[in-house]
N, C-alpha and C positions, 0 to 999 in steps of 0.2 A: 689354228686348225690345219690339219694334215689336208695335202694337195696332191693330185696324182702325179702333177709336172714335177715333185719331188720325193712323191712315195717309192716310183719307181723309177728304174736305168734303164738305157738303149731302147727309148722310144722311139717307133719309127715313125708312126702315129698315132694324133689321137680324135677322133670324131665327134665335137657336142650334137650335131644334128639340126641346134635350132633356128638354120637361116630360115628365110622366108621362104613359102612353097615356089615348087616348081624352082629353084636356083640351088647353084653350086653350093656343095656342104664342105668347110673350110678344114684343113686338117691344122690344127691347133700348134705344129710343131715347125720349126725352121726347116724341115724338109718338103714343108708345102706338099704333100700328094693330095691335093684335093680331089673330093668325088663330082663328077658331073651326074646328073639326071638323065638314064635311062629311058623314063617312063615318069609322067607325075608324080610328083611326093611332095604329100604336103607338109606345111606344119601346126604342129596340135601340142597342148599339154604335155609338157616332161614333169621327169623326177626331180631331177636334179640340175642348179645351175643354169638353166636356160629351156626352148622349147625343145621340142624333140621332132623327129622325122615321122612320118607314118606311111606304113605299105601295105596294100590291101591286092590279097591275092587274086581276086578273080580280076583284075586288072593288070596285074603281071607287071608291077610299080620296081625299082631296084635302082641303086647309085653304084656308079662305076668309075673306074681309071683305069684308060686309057694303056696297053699294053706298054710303049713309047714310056708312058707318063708316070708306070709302077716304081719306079726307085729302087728299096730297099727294101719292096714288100714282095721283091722274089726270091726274098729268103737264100741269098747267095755269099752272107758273113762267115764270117770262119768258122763261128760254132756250129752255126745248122740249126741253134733251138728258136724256139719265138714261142709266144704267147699270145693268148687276145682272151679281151677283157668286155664285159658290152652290159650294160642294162637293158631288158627286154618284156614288152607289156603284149603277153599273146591274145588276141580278140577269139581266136580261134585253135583247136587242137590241131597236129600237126597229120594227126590220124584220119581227119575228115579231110582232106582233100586227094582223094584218089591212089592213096599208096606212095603220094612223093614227099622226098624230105624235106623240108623247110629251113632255108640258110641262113644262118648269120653274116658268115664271110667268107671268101672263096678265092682262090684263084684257078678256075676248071672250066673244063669244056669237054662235053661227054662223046663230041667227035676227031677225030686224030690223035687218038691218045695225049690230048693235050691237059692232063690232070696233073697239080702241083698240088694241094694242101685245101680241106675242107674243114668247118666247123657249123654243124647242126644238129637239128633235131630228125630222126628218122620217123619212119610211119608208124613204129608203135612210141613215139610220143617219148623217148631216149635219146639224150646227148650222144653224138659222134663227132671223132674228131678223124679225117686221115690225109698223111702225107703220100705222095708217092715222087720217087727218084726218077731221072732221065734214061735209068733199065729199067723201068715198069714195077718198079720192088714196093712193095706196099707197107705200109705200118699203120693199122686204122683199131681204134679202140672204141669202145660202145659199153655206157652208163646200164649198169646190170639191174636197173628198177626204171620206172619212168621220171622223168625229171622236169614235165608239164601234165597237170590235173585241171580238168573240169573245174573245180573249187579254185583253183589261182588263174583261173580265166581273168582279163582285164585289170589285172595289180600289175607291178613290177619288179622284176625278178633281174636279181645278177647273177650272172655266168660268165665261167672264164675255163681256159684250160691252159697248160703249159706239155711242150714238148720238148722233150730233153733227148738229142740224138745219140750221144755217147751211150746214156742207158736204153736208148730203144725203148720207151717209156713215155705215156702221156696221162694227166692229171687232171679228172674235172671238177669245176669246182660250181656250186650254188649257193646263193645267200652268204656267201662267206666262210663254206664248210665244203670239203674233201665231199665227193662221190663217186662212192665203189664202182667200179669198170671194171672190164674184162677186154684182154686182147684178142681181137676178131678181124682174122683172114689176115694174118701178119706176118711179116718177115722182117729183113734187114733192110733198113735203106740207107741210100747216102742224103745228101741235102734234099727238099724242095725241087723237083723237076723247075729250070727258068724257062717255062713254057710262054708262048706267044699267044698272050691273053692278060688281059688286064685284073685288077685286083675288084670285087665286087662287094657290096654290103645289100642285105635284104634279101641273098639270092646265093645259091651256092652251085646253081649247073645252068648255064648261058643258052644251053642247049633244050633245057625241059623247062617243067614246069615246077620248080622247086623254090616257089618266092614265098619269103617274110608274107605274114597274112599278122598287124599289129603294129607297134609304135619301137622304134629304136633310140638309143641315144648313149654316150657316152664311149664309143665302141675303141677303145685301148690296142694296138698291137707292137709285141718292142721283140727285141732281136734276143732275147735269155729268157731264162727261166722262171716265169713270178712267182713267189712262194707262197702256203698256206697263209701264212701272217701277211704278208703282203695283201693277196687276195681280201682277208679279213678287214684289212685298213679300207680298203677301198669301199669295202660293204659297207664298213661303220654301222652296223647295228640296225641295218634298210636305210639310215640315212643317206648314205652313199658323199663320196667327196667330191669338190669340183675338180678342174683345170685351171690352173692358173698359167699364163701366157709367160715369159719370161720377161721379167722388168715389172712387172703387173704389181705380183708381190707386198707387203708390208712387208718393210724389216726391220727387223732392232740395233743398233750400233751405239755401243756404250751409254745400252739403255734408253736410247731416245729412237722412237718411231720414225723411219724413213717413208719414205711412198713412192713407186714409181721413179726407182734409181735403178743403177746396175752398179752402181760401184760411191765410196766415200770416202773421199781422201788417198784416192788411189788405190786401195784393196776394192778386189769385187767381191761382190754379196751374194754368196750362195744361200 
């Protein structure tokens, strides 16, 4: 069975969600950026793999790191692009709460122009993704039909997008299929502003009131470009794949099942 620790490259992180409420959410990758607990979050029923987190907006719930603590999720690699990947169970439309957008992932702060890179849903209930550069240069993209309905109230949904900075270009994806966008209020940017603010999940402006209102889990971000097919594997048909830890793994070596090795007979086992 296909794993995301090997469907995809240049992860930086990846978030199952299901520790126990109210504590640290572990990031699955040797880069360790774990999230700390903002505000309660508990844990309730996932999709996939494990339980999942849950964030309930009139409570103003979100998981965070620490600016200090961001690593590699200030987008400061040499390509510029990244991606993020997430399964997501909305309880609520994004349209009912007062006009604000509701985040997936962030690193922003809507006072001192401290804006690096967003990924949500806006008030008419549309995926947006936007980056902005250390000159203020925008590049923010927005899903040209709505990409949350009344009818997929309380199921679970996968969303992902990829941003490719050479082409000035970004890609949203649902259920494992491309969704048409349109570039809105865009220009040229360089990287990811490394702005002085930590990387967030549940919540995408530190500053308002813009929180996850529903359950998260699985939440992916790696330093290139995911692709259609890639995306696609991840969905696997709504079943969606796990995370497999490194060493974790089963593997085959001249046909016979291994478990929990990293290497046999001196070759390691990718």
């Amino acid at each position: 069975m296909a794993d995301i620790s090997t469907t995809l490259d240049n992860i930086i992180a990846h978030y199952k969600c299901g520790e126990a409420s109210d504590t640290t959410r572990a990031d699955s990758t040797v880069n360790a950026l774990d999230l700390d607990v903002a505000n309660t979050c508990a844990q309730v029923t996932g999709h996939i793999d494990t339980d999942a987190a849950e964030f309930v907006y009139a409570s103003a719930e979100w998981l965070e790191i620490a600016d200090a603590d961001k690593g590699a999720l200030d987008m400061q690699h040499a390509s510029g692009d990244f991606s993020m990947s997430v399964w997501a169970y909305f309880t609520s439309l994004p349209s009912t709460h007062g006009g604000n957008d509701i985040g997936f992932m962030a690193v922003y702060k809507s006072t001192g122009g401290l804006t690096s890179y967003t990924f949500h849903h806006t008030a008419a209930n549309k995926m947006q993704a936007t980056v902005i550069d250390s000159s203020g240069n925008r590049c923010q993209f927005l899903a040209d039909a709505a990409t949350i309905s009344t009818g997929e109230l309380n199921t679970w949904i996968h969303y992902g997008m990829s941003f490719d900075l050479s082409a000035m270009t970004m890609v949203f994806y649902k259920n494992g299929s491309s969704v048409a966008s349109t570039s809105n209020n865009s220009g040229t940017v360089s990287k990811a502003k490394d702005v002085a603010l930590g990387f967030t999940l549940g919540h995408s402006n530190v500053a308002g009131s813009q929180y996850f209102d529903g359950r998260l889990q699985a939440a992916t971000i790696t330093s290139d470009v995911i692709s259609g097919a890639e995306f696609s594997t991840i969905y696997n048909s709504g079943s969606g794949i796990p995370y497999e830890e490194a060493g974790s793994l089963i593997k085959s070596v001249n046909g016979v099942l291994r478990a929990n090795i990293k290497s046999w007979n001196g070759v390691i086992l990718e």
